[in-house]
C-alpha positions as CSV (number, residue, x, y, z in Angstrom):
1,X,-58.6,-16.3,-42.4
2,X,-55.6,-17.4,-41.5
3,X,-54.4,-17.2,-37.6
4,X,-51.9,-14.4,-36.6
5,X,-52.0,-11.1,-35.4
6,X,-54.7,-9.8,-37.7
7,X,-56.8,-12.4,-36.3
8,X,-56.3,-11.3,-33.1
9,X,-57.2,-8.0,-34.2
10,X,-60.7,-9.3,-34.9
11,X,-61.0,-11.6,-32.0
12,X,-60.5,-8.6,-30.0
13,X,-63.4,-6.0,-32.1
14,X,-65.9,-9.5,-31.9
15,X,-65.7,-9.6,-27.9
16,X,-66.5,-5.8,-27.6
17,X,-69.3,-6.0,-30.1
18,X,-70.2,-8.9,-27.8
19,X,-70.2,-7.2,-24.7
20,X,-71.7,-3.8,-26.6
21,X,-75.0,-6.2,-28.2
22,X,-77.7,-5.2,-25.6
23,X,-79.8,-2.1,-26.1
24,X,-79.2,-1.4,-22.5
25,X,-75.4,-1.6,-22.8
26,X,-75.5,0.7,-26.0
27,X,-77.6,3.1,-23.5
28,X,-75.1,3.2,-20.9
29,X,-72.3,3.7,-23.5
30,X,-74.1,6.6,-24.8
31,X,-74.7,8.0,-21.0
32,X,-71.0,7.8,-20.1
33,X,-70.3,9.8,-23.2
34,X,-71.3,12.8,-21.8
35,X,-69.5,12.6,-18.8
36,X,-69.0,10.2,-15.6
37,X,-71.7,8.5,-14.2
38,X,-72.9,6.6,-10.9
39,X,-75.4,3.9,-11.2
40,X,-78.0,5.7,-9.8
41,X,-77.4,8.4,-12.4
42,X,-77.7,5.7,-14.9
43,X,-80.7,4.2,-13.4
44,X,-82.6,7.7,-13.2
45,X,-81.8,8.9,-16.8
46,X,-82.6,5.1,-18.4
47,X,-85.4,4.8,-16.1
48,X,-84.5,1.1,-15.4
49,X,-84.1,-0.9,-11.9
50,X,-80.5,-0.8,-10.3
51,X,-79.7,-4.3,-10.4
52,X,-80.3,-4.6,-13.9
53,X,-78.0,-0.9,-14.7
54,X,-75.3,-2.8,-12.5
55,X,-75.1,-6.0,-14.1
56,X,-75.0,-4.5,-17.2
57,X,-72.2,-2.1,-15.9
58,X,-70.4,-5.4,-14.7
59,X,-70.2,-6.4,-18.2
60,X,-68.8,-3.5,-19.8
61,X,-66.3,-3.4,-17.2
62,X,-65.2,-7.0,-17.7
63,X,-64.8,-5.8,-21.2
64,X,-62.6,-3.2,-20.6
65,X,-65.2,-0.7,-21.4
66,X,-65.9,1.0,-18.7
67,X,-64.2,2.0,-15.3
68,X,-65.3,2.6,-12.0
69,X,-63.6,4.7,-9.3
70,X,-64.6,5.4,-6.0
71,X,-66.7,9.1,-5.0
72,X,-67.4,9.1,-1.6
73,X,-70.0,5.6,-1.1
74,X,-70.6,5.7,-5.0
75,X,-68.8,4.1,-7.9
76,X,-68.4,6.6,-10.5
77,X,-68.4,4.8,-14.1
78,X,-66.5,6.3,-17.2
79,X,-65.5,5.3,-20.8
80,X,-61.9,3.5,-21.0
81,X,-61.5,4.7,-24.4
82,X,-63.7,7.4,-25.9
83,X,-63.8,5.4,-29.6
84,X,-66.5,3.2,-28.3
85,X,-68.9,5.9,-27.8
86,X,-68.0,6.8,-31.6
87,X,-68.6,3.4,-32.6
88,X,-72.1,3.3,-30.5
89,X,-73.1,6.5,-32.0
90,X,-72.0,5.4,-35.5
91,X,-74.3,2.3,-34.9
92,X,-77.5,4.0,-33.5
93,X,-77.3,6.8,-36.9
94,X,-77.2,4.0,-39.0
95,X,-79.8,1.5,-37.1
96,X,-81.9,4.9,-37.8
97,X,-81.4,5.5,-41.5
98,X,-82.9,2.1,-42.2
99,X,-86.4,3.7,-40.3
């Protein structure tokens, strides 16, 4: 490969496979699909301790694939783009197929 912008086009579709490679994270992704979430929506419907829902959130976010805005005392959390969720969906059929 040589360096360029179609490099950069693959530099940028490693680091959110990256930040999408934990189960948890794929879960999340799958949550805010339906809809915004705060964590302790997340934490209820994954059934998995807050700490662990927000460092995972902390890392989608530095991603840039997710977004928080402010409800009231609660961070409500939603896709940036709505292809990830296509792209996590797309994975989880597949990871299936194989079963």
């Amino acid at each position: 490969m040589t360096s360029g912008s179609g490099y950069d086009a693959y530099e940028g579709a490693s680091e959110l496979l990256r930040a999408l490679s934990a189960p948890i994270r794929l879960a999340i992704v799958s949550e805010l699909a339906g809809g915004e979430r705060c964590v302790h929506e997340l934490v209820d419907k994954l059934g998995v301790a807050q700490p662990l829902v927000s460092q995972h959130l902390r890392v989608l976010r530095g991603a840039g694939v997710v977004r928080g805005s402010r409800r009231g005392r609660e961070i409500a959390y939603t896709l940036v783009d709505e292809h990830v969720a296509h792209i996590v969906a797309d994975a989880v059929s597949h990871a299936g197929e194989g079963s």
